[in-house]
N, C-alpha and C positions, 0 to 999 in steps of 0.2 A: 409796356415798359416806358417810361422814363427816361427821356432822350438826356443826356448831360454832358456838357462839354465843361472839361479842366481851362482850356488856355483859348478857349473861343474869345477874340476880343472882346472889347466892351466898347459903344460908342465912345469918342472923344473927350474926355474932361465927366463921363459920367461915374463916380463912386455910389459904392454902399453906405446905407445909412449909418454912421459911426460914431463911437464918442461918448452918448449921452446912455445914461441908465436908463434901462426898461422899466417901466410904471407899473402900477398892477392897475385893476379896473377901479381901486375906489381913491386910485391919484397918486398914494405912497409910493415910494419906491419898493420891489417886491423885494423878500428875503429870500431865508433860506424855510419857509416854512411849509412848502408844499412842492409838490412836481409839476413840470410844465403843463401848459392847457392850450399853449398856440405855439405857431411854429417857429420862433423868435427865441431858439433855444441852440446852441449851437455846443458841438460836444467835440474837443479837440483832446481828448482825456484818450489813452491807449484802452478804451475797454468801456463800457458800453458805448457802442457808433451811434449813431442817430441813422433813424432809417424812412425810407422813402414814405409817399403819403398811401400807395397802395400794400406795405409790409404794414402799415402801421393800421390802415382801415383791414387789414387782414384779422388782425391781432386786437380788434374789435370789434368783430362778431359776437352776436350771439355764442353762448357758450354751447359747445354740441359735446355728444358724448363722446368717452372716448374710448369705445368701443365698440363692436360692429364696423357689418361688413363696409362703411361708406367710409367713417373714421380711417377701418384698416388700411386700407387702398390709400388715403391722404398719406399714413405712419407711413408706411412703404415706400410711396412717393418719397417722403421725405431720405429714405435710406438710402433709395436709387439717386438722389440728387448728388448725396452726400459721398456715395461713392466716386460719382464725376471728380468733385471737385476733387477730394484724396488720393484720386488715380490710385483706387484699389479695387482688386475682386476680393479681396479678404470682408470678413462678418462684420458689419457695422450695427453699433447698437445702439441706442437713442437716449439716455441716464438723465432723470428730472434732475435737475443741480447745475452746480459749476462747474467749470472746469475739473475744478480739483477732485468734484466728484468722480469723473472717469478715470481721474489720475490714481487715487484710490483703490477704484473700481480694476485696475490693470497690478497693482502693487498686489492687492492684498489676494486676489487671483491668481497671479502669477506667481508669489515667490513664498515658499516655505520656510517657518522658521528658521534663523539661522543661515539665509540664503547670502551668497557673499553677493555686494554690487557694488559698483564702482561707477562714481558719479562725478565724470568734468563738471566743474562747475566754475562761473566765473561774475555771477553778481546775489543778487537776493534773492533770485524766483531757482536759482540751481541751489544755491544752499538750501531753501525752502525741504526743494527735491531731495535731497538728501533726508534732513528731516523726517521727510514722511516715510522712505523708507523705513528709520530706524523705528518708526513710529507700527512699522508693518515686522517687525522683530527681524529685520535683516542686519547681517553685518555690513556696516558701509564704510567704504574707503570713496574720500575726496581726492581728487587731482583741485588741485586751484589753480585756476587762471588771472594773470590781472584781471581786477574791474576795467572795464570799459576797452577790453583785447578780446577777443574772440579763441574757443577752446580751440585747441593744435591738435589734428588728429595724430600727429606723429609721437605727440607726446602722451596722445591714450594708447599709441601700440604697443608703445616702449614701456610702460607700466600694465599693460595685460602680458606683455610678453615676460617681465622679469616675476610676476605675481608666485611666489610657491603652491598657490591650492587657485586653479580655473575659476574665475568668476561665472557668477549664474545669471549675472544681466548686467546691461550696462544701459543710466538711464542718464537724460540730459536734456536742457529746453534747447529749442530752436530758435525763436526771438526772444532772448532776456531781456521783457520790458522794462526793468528798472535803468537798463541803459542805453538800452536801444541798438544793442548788436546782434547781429544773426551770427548762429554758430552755423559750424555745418555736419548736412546730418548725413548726405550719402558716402562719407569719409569714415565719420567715426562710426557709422553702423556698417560698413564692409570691415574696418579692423576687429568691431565685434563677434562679427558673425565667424571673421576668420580663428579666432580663439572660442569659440563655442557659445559665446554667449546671447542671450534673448537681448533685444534693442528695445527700449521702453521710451516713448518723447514726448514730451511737453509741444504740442504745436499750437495751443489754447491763443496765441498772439499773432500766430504767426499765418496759420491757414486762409487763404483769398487774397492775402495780401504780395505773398512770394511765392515762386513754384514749390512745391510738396511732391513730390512721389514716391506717395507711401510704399506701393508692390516695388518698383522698380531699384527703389533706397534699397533693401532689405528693413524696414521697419517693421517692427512685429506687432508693439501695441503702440499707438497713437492715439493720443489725447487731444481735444480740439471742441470752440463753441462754435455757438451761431452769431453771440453779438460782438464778436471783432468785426474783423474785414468781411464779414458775411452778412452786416450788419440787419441783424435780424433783434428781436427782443432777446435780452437775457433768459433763463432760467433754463436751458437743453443744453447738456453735452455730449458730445460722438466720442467713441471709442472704437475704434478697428483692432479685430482680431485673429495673427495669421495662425495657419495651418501650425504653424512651430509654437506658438504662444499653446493653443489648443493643448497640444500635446504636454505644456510644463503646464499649466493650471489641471489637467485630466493627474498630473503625478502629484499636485501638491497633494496632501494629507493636512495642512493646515485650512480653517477656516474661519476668519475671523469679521464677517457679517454674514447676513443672507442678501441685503436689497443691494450691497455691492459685489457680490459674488457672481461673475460672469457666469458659472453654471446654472444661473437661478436665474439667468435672461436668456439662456441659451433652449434651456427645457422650457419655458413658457410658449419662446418663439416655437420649439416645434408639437408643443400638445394643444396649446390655443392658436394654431398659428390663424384662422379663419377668425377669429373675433378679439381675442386679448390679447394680442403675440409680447404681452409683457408682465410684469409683477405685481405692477400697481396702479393706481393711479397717475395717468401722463398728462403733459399741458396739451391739451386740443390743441386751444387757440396758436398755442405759443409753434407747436410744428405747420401748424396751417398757416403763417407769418412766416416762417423759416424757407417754407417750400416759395412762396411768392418773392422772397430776398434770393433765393438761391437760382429761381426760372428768370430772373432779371440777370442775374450776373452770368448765366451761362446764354441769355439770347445777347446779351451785350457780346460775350465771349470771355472765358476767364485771362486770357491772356492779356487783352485789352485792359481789364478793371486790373490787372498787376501792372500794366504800364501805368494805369492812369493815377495807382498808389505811386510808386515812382517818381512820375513827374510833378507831382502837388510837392513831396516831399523835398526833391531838389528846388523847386520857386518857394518852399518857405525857408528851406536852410539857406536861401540867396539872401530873400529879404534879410533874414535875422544880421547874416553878415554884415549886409548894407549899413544895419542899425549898430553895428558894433558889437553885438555877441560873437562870442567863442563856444564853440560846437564841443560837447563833452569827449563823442568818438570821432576815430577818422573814418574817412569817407570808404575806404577799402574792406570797414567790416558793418558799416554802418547799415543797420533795418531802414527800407525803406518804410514801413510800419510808425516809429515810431523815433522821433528825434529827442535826444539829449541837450540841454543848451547849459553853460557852464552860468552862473550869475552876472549880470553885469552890475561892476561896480557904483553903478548911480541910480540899483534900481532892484532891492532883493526878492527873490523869486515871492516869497510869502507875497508881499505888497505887490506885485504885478499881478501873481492868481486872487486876492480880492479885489484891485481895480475891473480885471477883465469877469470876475463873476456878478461884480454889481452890474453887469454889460450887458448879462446870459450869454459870457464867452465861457469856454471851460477849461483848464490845461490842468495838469498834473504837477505835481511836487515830486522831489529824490526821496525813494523810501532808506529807510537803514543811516548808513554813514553819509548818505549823500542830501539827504533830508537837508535842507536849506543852502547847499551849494549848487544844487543845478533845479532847473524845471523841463518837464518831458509832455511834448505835444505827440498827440497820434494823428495816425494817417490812414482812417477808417472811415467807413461810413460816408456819409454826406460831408465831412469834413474835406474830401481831396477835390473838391467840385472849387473851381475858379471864383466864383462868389465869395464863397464859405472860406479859401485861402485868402482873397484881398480883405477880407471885414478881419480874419486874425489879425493878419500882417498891419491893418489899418489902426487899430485896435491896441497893439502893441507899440506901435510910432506914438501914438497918442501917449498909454501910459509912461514912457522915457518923454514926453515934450513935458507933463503934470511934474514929472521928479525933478524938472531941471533939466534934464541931459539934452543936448545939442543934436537934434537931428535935423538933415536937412528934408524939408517937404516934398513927400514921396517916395524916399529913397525906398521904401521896401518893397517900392514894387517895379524895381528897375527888373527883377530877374522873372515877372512873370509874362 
């Protein structure tokens, strides 16, 4: 593994290389026309992380098959890992796709036409959720929360409580990346559970990054990738499936796929379980990269790589202050995952993510209503590593010095 220190000094007066656009090989400055080829690619975007050089030499190999006895044992490996991190003994299953594929994968499993569900929701990715239920023929009732306020469990008891007909599940994200708040989830899934209903959660943002516990929460189905805070390559998502989930997918009577239909990974894993233990064709590579990201963060230890998100995330939200931004959420509900910043007025977010792309920096924009009022850095990946924070924080002093705006030299990095 990969030794890396967040806040290990730096020699005296020594910086990262900053400032100047990256070249391509034939002199121009590079566009957007292709994907990276060297390691000079730096990903502060909430969602895919940048990952280490032995996840990445993992992830290419040789293509192997992806089945048999030697594959299997890799697949498994990988479920055993992913159990760690989940803190669950519930079923975990491996779904080619994204996130939203598991998410899916647990909706349209779980809930029979007509299913009532009831969805706190409190920015783009909970409305999303909502969404997709209706998308799964359920009836869905919203709770709204402010944007950029985190959901009240008290105010999901009080609406399961006054509801005339019991809800059949109650589903919600865990970090709504669009603003960068953590809701909380052993709250709202104890009021659930105590009204009857299945707990369905979005943790696609949130997993590796904050504590999870899945068995210990009450969560029933939980959705979750590898290239967040696990930072692993894209294309796998996990889905956990408890004993109580089992039982309402085994009563639905509806079924509206096969390759999402938890039954149809359940019966593979136990008729092939010695060679195919799945439906189709699975990413090799992509889990053989997963399990190498994952045996890193649990020899590091998981607790550590959640401090170490944490503390990257408080020395950037320092800098940023230093520079004169204003932080979208407050600090009390605030993802260490993934920071909100409001725009600053001598610098709009558009024109700051093209200066820092022509850089090969990367940050994110406001989706929805927030789209050109704030910009949202993550805290994943190679991104929380002390290097990778001062070339941001470097990076962004720069672009306010280009606009005009008064900074004084170094300020951002008073707080690391």
């Amino acid at each position: 593994m990969v030794a890396v220190e967040v806040f290990a000094p730096r020699p005296a007066g020594q910086r990262g290389t900053i400032g100047t656009p990256r070249r391509d090989r034939t002199g121009g400055t590079r566009g957007g026309e292709g994907l990276s080829d060297d390691n000079d690619f730096h990903l502060f975007i909430p969602g895919p992380a940048g990952s280490t050089p032995e996840v990445i030499a993992a992830n290419g190999r040789p293509i192997a098959p992806h089945y048999g006895a030697q594959f299997v044992a890799v697949y498994n490996r990988c479920i055993d890992l992913f159990k760690v991190v989940l803190q669950t003994q519930s079923d975990v299953f491996l779904i080619v796709g994204p996130g939203t594929a598991a998410l899916d994968a647990a909706m349209g499993s779980a809930l029979p036409d007509g299913a009532r569900v009831l969805v706190p929701a409190n920015g783009f990715f909970g409305t999303r959720m909502a969404e997709m239920c209706r998308a799964h023929r359920a009836a869905v009732d919203v709770v709204e929360f402010p944007v950029g306020r985190a959901i009240d469990a008290d105010d999901v008891r009080r609406r399961l409580a006054a509801a005339p007909e019991p809800y059949d599940a109650v589903a919600w994200v865990h970090h709504e990346t669009s603003t960068g708040v953590l809701n909380p989830v052993a709250e709202v899934a104890a009021t659930a559970r105590e009204h009857g209903a299945l707990t369905i959660v979005d943790a696609v943002a949130s997993l590796g990054g904050v504590d999870l516990q899945v068995d210990a929460w009450g969560v029933d189905l939980c959705a979750s990738v590898a290239n967040k805070c696990l930072a692993a390559p894209p294309g796998v998502a996990a889905i956990t499936v408890s004993p109580r989930a089992w039982e309402a997918i085994d009563a639905n009577p509806s079924s509206r796929s096969w390759y999402l239909d938890l039954r149809t990974w359940r019966r593979y894993r136990e008729d092939w379980a010695s060679w195919h233990p799945f439906p189709t064709t699975v990413a090799s590579n992509v889990i053989d990269a997963i399990n190498t990201s994952l045996e890193q963060i649990l020899e590091e230890g998981l607790d550590v790589r959640i401090r170490r998100t944490a503390e990257s995330a408080a020395a950037v939200r320092g800098g940023l202050g230093e520079m004169g931004f204003e932080l979208f959420v407050d600090d009390d509900v605030a993802s260490p995952v993934t920071t909100s910043v409001r725009a600053h007025p001598g610098l709009p977010p558009a024109e700051l993510i093209s200066y820092l792309a022509e850089r090969s920096v990367f940050i994110s924009g406001g989706l929805g209503d927030l789209a050109g009022k704030i910009f949202r850095i993550g805290h994943m990946g190679r991104s929380i590593e002390r290097a990778e924070v001062e070339l941001l924080l470097g990076e962004i002093e720069n672009a306010l010095q280009d606009a005009g705006v008064a900074v004084p030299e170094g300020a951002n990095l008073q707080n690391i």
